[in-house]
N, C-alpha and C positions, 0 to 999 in steps of 0.2 A: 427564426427557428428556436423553439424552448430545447432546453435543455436540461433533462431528467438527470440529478445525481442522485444516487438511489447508496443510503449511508451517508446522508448529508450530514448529521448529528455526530460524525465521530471526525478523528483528527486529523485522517486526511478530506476527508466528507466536506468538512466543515470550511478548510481552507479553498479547496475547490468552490462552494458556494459563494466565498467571502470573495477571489477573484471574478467571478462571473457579476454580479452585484454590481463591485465596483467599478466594472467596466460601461456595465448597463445593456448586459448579453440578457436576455430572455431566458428567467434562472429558474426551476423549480428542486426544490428539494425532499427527501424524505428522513423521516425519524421514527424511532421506536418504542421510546419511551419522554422527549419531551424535544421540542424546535429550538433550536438556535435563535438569535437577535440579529439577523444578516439584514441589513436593508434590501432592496430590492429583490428578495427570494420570496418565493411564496414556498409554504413547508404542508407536508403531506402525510399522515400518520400511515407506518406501513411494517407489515410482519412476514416477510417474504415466503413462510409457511402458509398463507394462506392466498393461495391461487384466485381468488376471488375478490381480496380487496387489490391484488395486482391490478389487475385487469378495470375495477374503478379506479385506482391510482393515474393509468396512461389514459382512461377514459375522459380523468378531471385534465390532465397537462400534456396528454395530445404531443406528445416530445418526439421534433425530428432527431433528438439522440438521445440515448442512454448511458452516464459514467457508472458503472457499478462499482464503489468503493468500500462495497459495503464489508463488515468485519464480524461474524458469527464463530470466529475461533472453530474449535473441535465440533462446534455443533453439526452435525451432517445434515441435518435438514434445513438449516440456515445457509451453510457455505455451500454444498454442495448441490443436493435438490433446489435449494434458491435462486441458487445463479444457471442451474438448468433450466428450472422453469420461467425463468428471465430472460435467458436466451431465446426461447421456443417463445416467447413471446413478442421480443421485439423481431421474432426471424419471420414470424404469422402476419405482424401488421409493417414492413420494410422497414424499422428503426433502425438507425445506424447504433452500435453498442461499440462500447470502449468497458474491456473487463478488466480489471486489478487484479493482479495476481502476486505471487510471492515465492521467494527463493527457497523457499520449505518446500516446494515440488522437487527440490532435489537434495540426494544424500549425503552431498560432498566427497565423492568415493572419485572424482575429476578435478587435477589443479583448478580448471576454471569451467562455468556452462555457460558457452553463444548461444543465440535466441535457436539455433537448430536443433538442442540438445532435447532428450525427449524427459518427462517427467518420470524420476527414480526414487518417490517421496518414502520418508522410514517415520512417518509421524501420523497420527490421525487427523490433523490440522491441515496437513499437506498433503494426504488423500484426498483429501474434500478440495482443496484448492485443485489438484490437479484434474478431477474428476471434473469439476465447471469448467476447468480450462479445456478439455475435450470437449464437452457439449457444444459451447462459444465455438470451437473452431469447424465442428461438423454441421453445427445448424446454422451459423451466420459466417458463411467465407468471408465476408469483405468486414468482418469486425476485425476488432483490435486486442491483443490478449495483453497483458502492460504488466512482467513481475519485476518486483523493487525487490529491497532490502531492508533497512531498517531506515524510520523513517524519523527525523530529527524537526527541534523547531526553536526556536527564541527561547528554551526555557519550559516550554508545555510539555515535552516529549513524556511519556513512562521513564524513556533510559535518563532523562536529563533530570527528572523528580527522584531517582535511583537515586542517581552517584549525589543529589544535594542529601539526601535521606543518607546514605552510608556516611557520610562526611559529618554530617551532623551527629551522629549515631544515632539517630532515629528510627533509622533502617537496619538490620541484620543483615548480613549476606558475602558474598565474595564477587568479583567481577571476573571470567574465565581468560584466561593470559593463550588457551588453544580454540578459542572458539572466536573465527573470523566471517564477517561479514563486510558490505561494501556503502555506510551510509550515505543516506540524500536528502537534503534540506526538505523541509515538504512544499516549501514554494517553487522550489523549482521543479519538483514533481508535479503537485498540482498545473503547473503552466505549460511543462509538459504535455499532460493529459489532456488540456485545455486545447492544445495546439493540434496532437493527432485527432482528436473530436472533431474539428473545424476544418477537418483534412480528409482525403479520400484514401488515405495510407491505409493497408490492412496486413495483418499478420502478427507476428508473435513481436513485440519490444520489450530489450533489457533498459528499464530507468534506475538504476543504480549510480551510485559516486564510483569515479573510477579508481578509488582509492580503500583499498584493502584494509583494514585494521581489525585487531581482536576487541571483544568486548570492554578489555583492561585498558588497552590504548587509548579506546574511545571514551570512556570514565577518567583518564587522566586528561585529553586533550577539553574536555566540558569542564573539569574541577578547574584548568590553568585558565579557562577565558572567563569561569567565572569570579576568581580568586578565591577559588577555596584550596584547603590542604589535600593538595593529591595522595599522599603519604599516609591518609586514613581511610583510602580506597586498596582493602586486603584483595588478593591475589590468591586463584586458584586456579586448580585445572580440570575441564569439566569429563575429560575422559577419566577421572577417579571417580564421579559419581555414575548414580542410575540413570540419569537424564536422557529419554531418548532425542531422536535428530542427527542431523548431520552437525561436525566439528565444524569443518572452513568449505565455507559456501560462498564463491567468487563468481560474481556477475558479472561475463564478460559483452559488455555493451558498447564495443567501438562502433557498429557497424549501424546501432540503433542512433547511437550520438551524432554519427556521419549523415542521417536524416532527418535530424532535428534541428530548427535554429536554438531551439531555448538550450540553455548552457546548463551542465549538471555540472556542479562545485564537486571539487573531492572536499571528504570529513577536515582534514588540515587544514581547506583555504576556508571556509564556514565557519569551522568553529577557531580560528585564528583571537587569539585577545585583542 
């Protein structure tokens, strides 16, 4: 069975391709602006706003599934129209879909949100995420809706290029001491992902670390494994600025974890020195 990851080119995209390769899983990928060097992928130029190269895309790699990983930020016609007409796609030809989703579908206005909680997004980013995640779950019941949190790596991450950039003072900025989230390795998201794909599981999963920390936490626990000086990563707090979003956005994922074998690390045991 091939296996369509559609946003193969970005960083979780990419690490998803890179497991499927290496395994020797029947991998196809797509990109937007240039292909990855994955061994065993074959890559597929694609602009999810256009209906029409979809449709030669599943036509060229014929995929008994669908990862939708892909990342068009605030774009509406990228995140949201995209991944609806993604959906209405693989729901027309019976592709099994596994959708990415993210914890910006909700406001943080709840200690915690279980995979039951309905989407309460304050963002334009999280509108659009939420709005695909409706599509996904009315046109393709037996798919997969899959929302993380922030997603970490060796060293590649945004937040991990952040806090070396602050450190270094290369970067401007502050890192928020009230603004919490739940990080997850991207390996073991990706393997995750990998795992419900290959599985008949359907419904909403939380893939998050089971471990809560603020942005400031998370920029000191990276600056100490990679030894840099933690102590030139400034502190601030982001209900003083305009920024919209929710503050503390806790993925409560016991129940998703309890139907997984692949293990999600909390931020602590990962980024440990």
């Amino acid at each position: 069975m091939t296996v369509l990851i559609v946003g193969g080119s970005g960083y979780l995209g990419a690490e998803l391709a890179r497991q499927g390769g290496a395994v020797g899983r029947d991998t196809a990928a797509t990109f937007h602006t240039r292909p990855r060097e994955t061994p065993g992928v074959s890559w597929h130029r694609l602009d999810l706003r256009d209906p029409g190269r979809l449709e030669e895309v599943l036509d060229e790699t014929d995929p008994g599934a669908v990862i939708n990983a892909s990342s068009g930020d605030a774009d509406w016609a990228v995140t949201a129209e995209g991944g609806m007409r993604l959906a209405r796609a693989a729901a027309r030809r019976g592709i099994r879909l596994v959708h990415v989703s993210t914890d910006a579908v909700f406001s943080g206005g709840r200690d915690a949100y279980d995979e039951t909680c309905l989407p309460d997004p304050l963002t334009p980013y999280g509108a659009a995420k939420a709005t695909a995640e409706t599509a996904v779950r009315l046109l393709c019941p037996d798919a997969v809706v899959a929302r993380t949190s922030l997603i970490l790596g060796d060293g590649r991450s945004e937040h991990e290029r952040l806090v070396h950039g602050l450190a270094a003072g290369t970067r401007r900025g502050v890192l928020f001491t009230d603004d919490v989230r739940c990080p997850v390795h991207v390996r073991d998201l990706a393997s995750a992902l990998w795992e419900l794909t290959r599985s008949d599981r359907a419904g909403v999963f939380h893939l998050a670390g089971p471990q809560a920390v603020s942005r400031h936490e998370l920029g000191t626990l990276i600056a100490r494994r990679d030894g840099l000086d933690a102590s030139r990563l400034a502190a601030g707090r982001r209900a003083d600025t305009r920024l919209p979003g929710g503050l503390r956005i806790v993925l409560d994922g016991r129940a998703s974890r309890r139907r997984l074998a692949t293990r999600l690390r909390g931020v602590g045991e990962f980024l440990s020195p």
